[in-house]
Backbone as XML, in Angstrom:
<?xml version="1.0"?>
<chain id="A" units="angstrom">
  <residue number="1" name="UNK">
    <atom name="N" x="0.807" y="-1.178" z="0.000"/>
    <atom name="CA" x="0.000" y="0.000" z="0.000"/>
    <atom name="C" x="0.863" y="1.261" z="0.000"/>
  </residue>
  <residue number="2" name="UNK">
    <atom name="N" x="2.323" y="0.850" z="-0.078"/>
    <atom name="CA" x="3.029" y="2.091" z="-0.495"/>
    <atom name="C" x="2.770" y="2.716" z="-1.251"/>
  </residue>
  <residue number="3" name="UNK">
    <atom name="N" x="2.554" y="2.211" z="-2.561"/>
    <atom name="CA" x="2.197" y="2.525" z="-3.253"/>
    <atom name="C" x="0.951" y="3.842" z="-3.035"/>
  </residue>
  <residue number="4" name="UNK">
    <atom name="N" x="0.102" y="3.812" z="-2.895"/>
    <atom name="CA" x="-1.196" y="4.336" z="-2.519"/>
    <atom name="C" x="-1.070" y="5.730" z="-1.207"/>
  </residue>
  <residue number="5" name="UNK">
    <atom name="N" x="-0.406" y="5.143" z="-0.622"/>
    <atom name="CA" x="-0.092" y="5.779" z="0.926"/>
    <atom name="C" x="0.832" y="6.804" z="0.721"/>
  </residue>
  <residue number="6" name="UNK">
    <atom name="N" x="2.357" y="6.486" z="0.328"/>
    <atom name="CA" x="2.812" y="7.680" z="-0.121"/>
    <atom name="C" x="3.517" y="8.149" z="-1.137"/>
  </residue>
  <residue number="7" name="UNK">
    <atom name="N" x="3.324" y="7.225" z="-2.364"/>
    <atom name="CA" x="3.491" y="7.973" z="-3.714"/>
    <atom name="C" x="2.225" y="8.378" z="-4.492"/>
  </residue>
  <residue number="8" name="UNK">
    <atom name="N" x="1.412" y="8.415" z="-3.919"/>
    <atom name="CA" x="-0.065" y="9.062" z="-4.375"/>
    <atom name="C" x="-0.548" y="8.482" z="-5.990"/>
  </residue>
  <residue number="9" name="UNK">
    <atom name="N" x="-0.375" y="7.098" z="-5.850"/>
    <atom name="CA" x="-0.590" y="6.189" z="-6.821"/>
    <atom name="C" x="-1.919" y="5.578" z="-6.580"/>
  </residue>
  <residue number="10" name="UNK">
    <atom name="N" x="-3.097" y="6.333" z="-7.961"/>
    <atom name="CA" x="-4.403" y="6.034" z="-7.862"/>
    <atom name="C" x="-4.317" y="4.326" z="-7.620"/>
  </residue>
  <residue number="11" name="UNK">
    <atom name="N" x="-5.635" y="4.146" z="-6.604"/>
    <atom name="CA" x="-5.819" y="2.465" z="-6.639"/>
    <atom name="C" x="-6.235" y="1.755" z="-7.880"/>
  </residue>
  <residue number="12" name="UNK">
    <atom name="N" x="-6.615" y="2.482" z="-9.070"/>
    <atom name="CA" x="-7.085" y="1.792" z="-10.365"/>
    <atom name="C" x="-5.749" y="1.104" z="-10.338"/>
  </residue>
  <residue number="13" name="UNK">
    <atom name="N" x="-4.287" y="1.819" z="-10.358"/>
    <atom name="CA" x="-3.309" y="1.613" z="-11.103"/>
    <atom name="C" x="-2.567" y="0.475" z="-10.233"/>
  </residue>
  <residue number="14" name="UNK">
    <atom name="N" x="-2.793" y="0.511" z="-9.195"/>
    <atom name="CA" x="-2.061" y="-0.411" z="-8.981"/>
    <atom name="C" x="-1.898" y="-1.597" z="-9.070"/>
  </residue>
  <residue number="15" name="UNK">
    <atom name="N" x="-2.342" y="-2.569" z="-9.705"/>
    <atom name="CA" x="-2.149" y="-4.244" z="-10.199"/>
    <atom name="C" x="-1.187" y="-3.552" z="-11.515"/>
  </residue>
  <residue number="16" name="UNK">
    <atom name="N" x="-1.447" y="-2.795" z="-12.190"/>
    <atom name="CA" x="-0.853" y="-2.632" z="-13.756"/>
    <atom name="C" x="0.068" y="-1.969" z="-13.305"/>
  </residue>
  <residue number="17" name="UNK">
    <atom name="N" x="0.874" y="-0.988" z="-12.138"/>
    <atom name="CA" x="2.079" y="-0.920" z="-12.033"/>
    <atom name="C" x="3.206" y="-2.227" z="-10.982"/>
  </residue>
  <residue number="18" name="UNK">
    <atom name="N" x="2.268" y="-3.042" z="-10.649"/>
    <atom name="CA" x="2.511" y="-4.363" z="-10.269"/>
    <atom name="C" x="3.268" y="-5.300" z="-10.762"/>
  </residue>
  <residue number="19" name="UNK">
    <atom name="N" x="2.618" y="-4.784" z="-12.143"/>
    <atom name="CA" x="2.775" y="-6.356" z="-13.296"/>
    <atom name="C" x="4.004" y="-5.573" z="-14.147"/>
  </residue>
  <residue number="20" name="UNK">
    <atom name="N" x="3.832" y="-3.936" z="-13.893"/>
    <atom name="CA" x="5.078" y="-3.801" z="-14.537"/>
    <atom name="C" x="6.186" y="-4.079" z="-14.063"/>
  </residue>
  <residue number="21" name="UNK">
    <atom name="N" x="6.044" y="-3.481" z="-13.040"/>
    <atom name="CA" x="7.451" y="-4.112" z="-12.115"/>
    <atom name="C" x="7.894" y="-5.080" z="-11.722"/>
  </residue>
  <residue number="22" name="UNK">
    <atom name="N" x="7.183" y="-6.094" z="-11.787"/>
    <atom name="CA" x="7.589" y="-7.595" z="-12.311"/>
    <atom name="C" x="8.023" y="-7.604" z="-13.651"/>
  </residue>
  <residue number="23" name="UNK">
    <atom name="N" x="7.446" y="-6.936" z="-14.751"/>
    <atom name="CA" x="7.793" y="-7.449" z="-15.789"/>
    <atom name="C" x="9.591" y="-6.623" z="-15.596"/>
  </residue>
  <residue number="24" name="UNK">
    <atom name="N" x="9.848" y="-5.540" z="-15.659"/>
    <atom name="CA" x="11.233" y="-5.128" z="-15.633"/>
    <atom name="C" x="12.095" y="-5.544" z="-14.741"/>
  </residue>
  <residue number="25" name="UNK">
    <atom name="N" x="11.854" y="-5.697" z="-13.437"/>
    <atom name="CA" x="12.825" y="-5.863" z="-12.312"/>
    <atom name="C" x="12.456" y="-7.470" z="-12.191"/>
  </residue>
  <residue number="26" name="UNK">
    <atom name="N" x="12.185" y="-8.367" z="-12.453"/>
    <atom name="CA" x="12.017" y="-9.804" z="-12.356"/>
    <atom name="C" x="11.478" y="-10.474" z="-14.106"/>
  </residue>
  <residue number="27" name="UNK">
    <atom name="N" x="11.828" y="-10.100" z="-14.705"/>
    <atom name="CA" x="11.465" y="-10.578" z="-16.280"/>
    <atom name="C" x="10.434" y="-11.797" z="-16.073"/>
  </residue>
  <residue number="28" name="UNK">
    <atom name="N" x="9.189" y="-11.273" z="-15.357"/>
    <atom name="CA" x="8.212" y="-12.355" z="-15.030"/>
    <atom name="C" x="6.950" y="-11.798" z="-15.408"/>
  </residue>
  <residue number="29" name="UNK">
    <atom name="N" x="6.274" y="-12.334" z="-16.589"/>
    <atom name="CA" x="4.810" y="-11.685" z="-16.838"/>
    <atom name="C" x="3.426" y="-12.642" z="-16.116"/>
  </residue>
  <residue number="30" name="UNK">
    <atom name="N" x="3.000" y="-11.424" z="-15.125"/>
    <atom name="CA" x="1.988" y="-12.058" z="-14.303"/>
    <atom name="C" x="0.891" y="-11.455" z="-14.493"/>
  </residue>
  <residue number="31" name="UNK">
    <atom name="N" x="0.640" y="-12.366" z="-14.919"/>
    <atom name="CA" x="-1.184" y="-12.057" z="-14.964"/>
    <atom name="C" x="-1.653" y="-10.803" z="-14.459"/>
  </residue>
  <residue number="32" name="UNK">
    <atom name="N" x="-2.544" y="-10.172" z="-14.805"/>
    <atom name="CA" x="-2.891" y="-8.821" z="-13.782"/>
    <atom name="C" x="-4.285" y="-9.112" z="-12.541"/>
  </residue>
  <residue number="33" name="UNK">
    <atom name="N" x="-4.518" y="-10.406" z="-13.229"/>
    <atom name="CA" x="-5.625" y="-11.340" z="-12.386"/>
    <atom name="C" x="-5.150" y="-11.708" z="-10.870"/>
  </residue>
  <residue number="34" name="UNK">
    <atom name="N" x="-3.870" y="-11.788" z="-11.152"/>
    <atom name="CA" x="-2.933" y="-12.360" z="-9.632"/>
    <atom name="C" x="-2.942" y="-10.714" z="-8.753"/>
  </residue>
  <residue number="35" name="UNK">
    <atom name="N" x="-3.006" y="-9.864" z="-9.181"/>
    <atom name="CA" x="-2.819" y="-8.402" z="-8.360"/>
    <atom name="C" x="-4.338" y="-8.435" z="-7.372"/>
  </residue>
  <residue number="36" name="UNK">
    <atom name="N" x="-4.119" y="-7.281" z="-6.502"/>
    <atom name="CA" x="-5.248" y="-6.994" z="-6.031"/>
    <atom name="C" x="-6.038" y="-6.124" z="-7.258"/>
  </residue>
  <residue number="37" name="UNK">
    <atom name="N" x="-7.528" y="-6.562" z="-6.736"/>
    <atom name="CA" x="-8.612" y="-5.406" z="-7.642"/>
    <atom name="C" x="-8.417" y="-4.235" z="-6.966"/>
  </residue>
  <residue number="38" name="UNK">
    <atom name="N" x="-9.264" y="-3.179" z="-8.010"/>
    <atom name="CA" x="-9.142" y="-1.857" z="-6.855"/>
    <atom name="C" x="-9.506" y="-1.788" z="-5.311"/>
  </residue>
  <residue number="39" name="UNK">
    <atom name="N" x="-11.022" y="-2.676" z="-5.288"/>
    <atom name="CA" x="-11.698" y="-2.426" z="-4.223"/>
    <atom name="C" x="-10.903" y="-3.005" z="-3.213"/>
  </residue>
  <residue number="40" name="UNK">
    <atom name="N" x="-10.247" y="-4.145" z="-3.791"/>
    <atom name="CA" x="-9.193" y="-4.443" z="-2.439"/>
    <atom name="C" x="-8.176" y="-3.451" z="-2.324"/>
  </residue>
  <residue number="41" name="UNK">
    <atom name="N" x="-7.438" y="-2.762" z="-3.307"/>
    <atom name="CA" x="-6.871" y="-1.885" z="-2.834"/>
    <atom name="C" x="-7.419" y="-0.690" z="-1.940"/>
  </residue>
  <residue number="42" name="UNK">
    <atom name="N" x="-8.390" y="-0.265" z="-2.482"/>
    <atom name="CA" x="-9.529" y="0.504" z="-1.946"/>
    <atom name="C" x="-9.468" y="0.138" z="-0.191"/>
  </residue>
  <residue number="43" name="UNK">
    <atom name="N" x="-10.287" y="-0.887" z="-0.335"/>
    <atom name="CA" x="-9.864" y="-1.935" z="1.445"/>
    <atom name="C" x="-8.792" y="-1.412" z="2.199"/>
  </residue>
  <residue number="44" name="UNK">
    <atom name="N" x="-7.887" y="-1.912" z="1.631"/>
    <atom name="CA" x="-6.756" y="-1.848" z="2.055"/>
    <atom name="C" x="-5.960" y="-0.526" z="2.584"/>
  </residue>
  <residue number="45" name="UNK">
    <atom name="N" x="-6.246" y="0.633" z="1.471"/>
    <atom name="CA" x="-5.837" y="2.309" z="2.216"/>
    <atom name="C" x="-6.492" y="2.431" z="3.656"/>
  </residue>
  <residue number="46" name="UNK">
    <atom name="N" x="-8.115" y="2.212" z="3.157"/>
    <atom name="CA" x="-9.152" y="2.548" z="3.822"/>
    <atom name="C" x="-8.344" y="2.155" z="5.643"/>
  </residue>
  <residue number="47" name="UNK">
    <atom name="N" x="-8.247" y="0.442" z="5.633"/>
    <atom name="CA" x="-8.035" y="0.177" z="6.861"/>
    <atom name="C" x="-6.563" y="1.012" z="7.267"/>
  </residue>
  <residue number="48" name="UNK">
    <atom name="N" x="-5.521" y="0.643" z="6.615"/>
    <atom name="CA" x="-4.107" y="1.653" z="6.701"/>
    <atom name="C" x="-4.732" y="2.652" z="6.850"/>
  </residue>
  <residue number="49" name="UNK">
    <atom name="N" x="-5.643" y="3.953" z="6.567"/>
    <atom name="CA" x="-5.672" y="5.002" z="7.121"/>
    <atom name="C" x="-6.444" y="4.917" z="9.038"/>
  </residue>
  <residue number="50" name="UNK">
    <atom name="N" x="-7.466" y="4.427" z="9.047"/>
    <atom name="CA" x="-7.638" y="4.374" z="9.878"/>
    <atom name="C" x="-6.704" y="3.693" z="11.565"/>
  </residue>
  <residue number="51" name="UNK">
    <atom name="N" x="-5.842" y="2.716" z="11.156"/>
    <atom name="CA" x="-4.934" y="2.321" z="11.797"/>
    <atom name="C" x="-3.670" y="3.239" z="11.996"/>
  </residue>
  <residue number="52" name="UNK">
    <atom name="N" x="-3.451" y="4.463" z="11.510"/>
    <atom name="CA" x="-2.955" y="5.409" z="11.452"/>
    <atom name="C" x="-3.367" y="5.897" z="12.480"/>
  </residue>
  <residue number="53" name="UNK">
    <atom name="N" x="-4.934" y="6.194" z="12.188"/>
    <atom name="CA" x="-5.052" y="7.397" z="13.345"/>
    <atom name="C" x="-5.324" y="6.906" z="14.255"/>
  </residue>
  <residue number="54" name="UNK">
    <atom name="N" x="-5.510" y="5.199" z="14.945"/>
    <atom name="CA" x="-5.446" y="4.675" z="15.972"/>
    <atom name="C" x="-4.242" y="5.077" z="16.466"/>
  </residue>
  <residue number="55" name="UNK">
    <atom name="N" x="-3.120" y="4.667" z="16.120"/>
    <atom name="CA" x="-2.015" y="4.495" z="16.569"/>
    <atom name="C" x="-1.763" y="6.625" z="16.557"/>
  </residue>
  <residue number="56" name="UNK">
    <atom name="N" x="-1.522" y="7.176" z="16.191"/>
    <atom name="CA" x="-1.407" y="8.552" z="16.172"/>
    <atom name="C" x="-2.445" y="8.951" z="17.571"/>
  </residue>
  <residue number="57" name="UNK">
    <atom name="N" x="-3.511" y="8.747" z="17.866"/>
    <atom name="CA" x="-4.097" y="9.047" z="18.923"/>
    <atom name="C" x="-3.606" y="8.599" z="20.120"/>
  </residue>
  <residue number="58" name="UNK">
    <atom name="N" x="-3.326" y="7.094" z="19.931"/>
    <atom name="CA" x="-2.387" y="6.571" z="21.083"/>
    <atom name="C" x="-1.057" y="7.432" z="21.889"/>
  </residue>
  <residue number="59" name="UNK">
    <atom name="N" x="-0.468" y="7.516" z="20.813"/>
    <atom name="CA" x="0.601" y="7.995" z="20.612"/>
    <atom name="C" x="0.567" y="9.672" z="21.681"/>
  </residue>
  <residue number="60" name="UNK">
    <atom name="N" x="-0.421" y="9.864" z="20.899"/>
    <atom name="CA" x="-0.936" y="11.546" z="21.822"/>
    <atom name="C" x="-1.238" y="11.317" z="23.141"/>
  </residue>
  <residue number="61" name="UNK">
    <atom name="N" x="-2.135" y="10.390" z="23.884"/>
    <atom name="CA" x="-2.712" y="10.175" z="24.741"/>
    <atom name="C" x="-1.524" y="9.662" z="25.534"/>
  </residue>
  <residue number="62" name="UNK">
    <atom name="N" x="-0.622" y="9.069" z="25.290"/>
    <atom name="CA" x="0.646" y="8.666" z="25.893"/>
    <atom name="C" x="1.638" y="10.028" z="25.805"/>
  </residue>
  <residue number="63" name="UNK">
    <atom name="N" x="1.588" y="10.943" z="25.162"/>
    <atom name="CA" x="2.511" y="11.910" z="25.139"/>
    <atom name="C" x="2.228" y="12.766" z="26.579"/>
  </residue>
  <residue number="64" name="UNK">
    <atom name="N" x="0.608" y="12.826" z="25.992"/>
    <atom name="CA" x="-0.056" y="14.320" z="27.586"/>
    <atom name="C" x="-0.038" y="13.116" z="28.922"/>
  </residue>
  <residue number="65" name="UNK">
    <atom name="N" x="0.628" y="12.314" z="29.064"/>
    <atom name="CA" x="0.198" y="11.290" z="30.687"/>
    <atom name="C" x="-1.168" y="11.057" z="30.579"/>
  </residue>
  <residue number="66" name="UNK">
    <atom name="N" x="-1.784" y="10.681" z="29.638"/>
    <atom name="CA" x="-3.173" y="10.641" z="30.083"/>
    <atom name="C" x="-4.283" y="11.625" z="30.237"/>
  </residue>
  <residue number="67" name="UNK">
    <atom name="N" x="-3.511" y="12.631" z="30.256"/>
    <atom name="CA" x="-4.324" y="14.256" z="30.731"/>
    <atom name="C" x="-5.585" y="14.813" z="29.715"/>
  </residue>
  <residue number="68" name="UNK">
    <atom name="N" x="-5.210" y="14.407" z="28.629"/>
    <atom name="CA" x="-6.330" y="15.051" z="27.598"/>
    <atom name="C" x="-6.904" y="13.957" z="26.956"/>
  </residue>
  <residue number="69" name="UNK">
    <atom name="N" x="-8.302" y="13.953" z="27.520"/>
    <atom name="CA" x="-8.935" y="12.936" z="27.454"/>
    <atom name="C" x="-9.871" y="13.241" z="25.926"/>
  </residue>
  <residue number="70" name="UNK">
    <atom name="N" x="-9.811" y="14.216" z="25.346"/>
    <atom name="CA" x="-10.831" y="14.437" z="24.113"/>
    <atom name="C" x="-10.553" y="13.359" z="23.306"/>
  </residue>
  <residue number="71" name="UNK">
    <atom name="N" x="-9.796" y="12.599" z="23.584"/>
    <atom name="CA" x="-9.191" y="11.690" z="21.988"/>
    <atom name="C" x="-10.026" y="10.516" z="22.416"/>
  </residue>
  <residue number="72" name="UNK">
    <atom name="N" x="-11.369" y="10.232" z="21.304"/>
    <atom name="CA" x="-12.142" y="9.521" z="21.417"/>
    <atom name="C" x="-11.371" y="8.260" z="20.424"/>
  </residue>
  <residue number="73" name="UNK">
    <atom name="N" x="-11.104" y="6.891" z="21.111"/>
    <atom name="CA" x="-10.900" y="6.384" z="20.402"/>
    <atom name="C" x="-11.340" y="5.081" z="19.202"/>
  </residue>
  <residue number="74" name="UNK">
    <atom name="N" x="-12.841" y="5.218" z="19.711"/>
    <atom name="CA" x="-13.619" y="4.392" z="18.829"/>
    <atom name="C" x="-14.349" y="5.753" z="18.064"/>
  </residue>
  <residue number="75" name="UNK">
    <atom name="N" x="-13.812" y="7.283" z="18.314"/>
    <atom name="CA" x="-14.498" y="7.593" z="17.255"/>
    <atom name="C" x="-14.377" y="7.801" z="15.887"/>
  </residue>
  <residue number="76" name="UNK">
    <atom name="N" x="-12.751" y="7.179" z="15.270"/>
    <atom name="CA" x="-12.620" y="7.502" z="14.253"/>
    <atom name="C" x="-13.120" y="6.294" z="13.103"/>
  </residue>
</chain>
């Protein structure tokens, strides 16, 4: 999901820059059937973003001792 996360590589594209990079850096032509579909890529940001801001809230709530309680954490 590097791809997606932080080279700002639409999820259409990613099985077809997949298969390219197999095809150049491993001289292996794979199916584009073997990649994820979008929606799994789709899936896949979706949960990576949100596990982000789990862990980023944590992260805060451990910084203040506990003190600032606004950080709802089932609310994101």
């Amino acid at each position: 999901m590097e791809l997606v996360g932080e080279l700002d590589v639409p999820t259409t594209m990613v099985s077809k820059i997949l298969k390219c990079i197999s095809k150049w850096l491993h001289n292996k032509e794979i199916d584009q059937s073997s990649f994820p579909s979008t929606a799994t890529a789709n899936n896949f940001a979706d949960i990576a973003q949100v596990l982000g801001k789990y862990q980023l809230a944590e992260k805060l709530y451990k910084a203040t001792d506990g003190i600032y309680t606004g950080w709802d954490f089932k609310g994101f």
